[in-house]
C-alpha positions as CSV (number, residue, x, y, z in Angstrom):
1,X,49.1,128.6,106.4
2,X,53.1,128.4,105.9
3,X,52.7,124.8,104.1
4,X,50.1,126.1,102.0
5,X,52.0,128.8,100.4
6,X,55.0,126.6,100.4
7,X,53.5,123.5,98.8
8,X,52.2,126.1,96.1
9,X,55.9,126.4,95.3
10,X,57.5,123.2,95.2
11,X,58.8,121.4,92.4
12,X,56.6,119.3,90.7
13,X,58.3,115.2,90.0
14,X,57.4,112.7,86.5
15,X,54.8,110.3,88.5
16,X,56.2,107.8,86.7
17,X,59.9,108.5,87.4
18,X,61.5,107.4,90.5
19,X,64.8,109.2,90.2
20,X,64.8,112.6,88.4
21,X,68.1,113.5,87.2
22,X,69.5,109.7,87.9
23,X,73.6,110.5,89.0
24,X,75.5,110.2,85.7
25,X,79.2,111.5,85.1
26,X,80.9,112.8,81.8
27,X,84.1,111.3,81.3
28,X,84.7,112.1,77.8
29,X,82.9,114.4,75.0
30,X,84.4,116.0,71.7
31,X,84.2,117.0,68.0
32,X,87.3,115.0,66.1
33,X,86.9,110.8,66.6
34,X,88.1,108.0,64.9
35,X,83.7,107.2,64.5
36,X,83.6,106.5,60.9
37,X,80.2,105.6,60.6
38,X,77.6,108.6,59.1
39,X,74.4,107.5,61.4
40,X,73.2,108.6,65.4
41,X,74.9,105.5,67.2
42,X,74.3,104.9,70.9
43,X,76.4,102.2,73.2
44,X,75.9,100.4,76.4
45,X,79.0,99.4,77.5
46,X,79.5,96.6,80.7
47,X,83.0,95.2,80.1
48,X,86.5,97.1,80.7
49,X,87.9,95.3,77.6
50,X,85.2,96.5,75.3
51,X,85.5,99.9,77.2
52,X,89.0,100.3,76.5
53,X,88.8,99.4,72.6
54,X,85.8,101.8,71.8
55,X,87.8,104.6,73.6
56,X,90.9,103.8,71.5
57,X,88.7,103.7,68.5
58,X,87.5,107.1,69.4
59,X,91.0,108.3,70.1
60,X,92.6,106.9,67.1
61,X,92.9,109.8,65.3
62,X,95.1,111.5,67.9
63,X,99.1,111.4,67.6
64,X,99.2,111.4,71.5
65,X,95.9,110.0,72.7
66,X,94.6,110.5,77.1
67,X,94.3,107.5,78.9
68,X,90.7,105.7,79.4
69,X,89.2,107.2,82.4
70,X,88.6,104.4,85.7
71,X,84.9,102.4,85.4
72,X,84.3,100.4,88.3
73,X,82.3,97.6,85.9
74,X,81.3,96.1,89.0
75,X,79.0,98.9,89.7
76,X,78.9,101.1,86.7
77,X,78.5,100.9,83.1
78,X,79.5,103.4,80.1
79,X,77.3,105.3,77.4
80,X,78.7,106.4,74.8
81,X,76.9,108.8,71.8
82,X,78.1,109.1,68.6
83,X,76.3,111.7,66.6
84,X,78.2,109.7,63.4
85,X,80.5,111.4,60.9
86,X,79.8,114.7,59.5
87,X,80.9,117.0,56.3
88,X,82.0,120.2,58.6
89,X,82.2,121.7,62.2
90,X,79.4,123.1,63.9
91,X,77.4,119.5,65.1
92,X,77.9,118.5,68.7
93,X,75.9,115.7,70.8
94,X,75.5,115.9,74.7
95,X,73.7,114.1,77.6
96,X,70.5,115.8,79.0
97,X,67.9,115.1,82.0
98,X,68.1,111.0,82.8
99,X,65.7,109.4,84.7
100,X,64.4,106.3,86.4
101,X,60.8,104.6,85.8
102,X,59.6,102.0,88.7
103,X,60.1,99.5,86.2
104,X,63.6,100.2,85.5
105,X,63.6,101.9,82.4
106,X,66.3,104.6,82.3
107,X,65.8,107.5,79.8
108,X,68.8,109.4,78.8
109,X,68.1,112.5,76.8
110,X,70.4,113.2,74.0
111,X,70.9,116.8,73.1
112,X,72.1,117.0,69.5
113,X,73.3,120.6,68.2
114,X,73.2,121.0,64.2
115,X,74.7,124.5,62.7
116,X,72.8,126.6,60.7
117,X,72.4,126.7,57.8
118,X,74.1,130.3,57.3
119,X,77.2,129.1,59.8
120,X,80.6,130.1,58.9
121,X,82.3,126.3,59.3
122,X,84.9,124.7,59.8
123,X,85.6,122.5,56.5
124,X,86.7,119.4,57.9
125,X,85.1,115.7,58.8
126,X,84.7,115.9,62.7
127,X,82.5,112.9,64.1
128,X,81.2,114.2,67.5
129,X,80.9,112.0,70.6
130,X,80.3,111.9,74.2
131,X,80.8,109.4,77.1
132,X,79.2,108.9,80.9
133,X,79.2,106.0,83.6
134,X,76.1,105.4,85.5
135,X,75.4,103.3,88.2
136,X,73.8,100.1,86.8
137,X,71.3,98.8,90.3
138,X,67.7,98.7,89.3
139,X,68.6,99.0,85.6
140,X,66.9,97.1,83.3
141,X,66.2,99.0,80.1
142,X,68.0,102.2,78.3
143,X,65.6,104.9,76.3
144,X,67.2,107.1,74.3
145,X,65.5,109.8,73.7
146,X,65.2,113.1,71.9
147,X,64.1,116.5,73.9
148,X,60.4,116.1,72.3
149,X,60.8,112.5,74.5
150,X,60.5,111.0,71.2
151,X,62.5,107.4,71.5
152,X,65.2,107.1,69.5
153,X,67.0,103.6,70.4
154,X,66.0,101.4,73.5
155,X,68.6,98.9,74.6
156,X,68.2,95.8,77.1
157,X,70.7,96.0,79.7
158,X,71.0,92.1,80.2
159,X,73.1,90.1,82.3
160,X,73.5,93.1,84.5
């Protein structure tokens, strides 16, 4: 009777994803980047080298820019978003729910914020971003998608 009305309650998983909300940290996210490209941009980064010169492109703008975060690239690799450059304040771009398909396809869900259109905004180019590591085991693909799990971009994650 008790695992009846228990099972009646638990959480229902994608059949098709193995890992529902697969482990992924933020190591970096803002509004003001040195992204001077006006599209949606996504990156899959697997070398420190490359790492370290998107970040300083992102940080350019800065008089007194942080130091890159640590990546084990051994283990993990970097996603970056770029939203691309826009007229005023008010846009934003974030990770959402990530998860794992059997055939190792991971789907990141970007969550992109645009102001209204009756916003009081700030009147100045910002060029939001937003960077995560994730483990790379099992990985073989990267879907981007939107909250609608429309696919925006898919990238290969060769030589892994």
């Amino acid at each position: 009777m008790l695992i009846a009305l228990f099972a009646c309650h638990l959480p229902t998983q994608n059949p098709k994803a193995t890992s529902l909300n697969f482990p992924l940290t933020v190591l970096d996210k803002g509004t003001y980047s040195g992204f001077t490209e006006k599209e949606l941009s996504f990156m899959v980064i697997k070398e420190k080298q490359e790492f370290l010169k998107v970040f300083s492109m992102l940080h350019s703008i800065e008089i007194l820019s942080p130091p890159p975060p640590p990546v084990d690239f051994k283990e993990k690799i970097v996603i970056v978003l770029l939203f691309g450059q826009k007229p005023t304040g008010g846009f934003s771009i974030d990770f959402g729910r990530t998860y794992l398909s059997p055939e190792g396809a991971l789907s990141i869900e970007v969550k992109l914020k645009e102001p209204s259109p009756s916003s009081i905004l700030t009147q100045a180019l910002t060029s939001p971003y937003a960077i995560a590591k994730i483990q790379k085991k099992g990985i073989k693909v990267i879907r981007f998608i939107d909250e609608k799990n429309n696919i925006l971009k898919e990238l290969p994650l060769l030589n892994s």
